[in-house]
DOLUMVO-879976 format. One record per residue (C-alpha): residue number from 1; x negated, y negated, z negated. Coordinates in pm, 1 decimal, always signed. Layout:
# residues N
<NUM <X Y Z>>
...
***
This chain:
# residues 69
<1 <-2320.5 +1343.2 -2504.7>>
<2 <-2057.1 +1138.4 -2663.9>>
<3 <-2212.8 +800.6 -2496.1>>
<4 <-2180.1 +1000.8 -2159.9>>
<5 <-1826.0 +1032.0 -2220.9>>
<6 <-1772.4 +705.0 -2398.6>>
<7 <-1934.6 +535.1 -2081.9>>
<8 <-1763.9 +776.5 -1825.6>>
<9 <-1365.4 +646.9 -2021.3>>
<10 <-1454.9 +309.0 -2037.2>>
<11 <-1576.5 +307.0 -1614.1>>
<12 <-1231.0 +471.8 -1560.9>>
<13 <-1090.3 +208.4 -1712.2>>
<14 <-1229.0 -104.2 -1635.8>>
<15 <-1141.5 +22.2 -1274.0>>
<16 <-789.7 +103.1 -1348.3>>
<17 <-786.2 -267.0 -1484.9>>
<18 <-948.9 -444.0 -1142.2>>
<19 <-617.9 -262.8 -983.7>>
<20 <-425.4 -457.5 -1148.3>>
<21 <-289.5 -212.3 -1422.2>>
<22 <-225.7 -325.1 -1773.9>>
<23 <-377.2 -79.7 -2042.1>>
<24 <-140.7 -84.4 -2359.0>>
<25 <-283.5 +64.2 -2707.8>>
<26 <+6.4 +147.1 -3021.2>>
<27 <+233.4 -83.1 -2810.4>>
<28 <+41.6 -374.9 -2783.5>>
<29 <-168.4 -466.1 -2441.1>>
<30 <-547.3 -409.2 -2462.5>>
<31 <-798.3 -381.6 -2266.8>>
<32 <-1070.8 -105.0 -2148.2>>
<33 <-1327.0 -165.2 -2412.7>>
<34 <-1111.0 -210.5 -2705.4>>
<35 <-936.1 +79.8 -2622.6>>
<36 <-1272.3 +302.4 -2560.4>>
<37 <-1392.7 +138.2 -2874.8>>
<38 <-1054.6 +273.4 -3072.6>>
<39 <-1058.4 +638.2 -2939.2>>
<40 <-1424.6 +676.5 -2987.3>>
<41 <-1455.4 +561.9 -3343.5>>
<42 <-1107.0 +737.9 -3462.8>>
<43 <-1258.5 +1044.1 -3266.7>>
<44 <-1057.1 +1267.5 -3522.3>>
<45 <-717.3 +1139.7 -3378.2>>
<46 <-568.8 +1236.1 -3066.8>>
<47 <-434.4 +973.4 -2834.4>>
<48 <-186.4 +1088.7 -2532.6>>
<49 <-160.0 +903.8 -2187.6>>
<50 <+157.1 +749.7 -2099.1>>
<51 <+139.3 +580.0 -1680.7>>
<52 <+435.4 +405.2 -1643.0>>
<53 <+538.6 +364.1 -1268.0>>
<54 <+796.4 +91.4 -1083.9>>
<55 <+932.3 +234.2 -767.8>>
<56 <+641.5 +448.1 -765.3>>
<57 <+314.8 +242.1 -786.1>>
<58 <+139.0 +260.1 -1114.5>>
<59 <+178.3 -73.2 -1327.6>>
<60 <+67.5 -13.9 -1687.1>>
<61 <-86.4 +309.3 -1875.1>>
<62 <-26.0 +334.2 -2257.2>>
<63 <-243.7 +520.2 -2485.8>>
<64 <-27.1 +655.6 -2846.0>>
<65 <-173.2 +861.8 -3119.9>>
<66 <-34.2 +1196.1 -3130.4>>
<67 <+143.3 +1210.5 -3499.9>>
<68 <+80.8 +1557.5 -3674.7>>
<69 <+361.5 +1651.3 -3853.7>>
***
């Protein structure tokens, strides 16, 4: 189950890559298999989606752990 889903996040986004998007982990750019790597072995953190948009098109999407306070 969990290499299902591993496989399913990184396809999404290796394609969101060949668009042209940068992927950004913790502030610093990535790419689609370090970032699946990251949020697959630190399963027990929570990392929220950021897409940052210029004059409406899509240009980079940011992944931040969710701090619990």
């Amino acid at each position: 189950m969990d290499n299902e889903r591993k496989m399913q996040l990184f396809v999404e986004l290796q394609e969101i890559e060949q668009r042209g998007i940068t992927l950004w982990m913790e502030g610093i750019q990535s790419d689609s298999n370090r970032i699946t790597d990251a949020i697959f072995v630190n399963e027990e953190e929570a990392y929220m989606r950021d897409y940052i948009y210029e004059e409406g098109v899509l240009k980079e999407l940011h992944f931040d752990k969710v701090k619990n306070n």
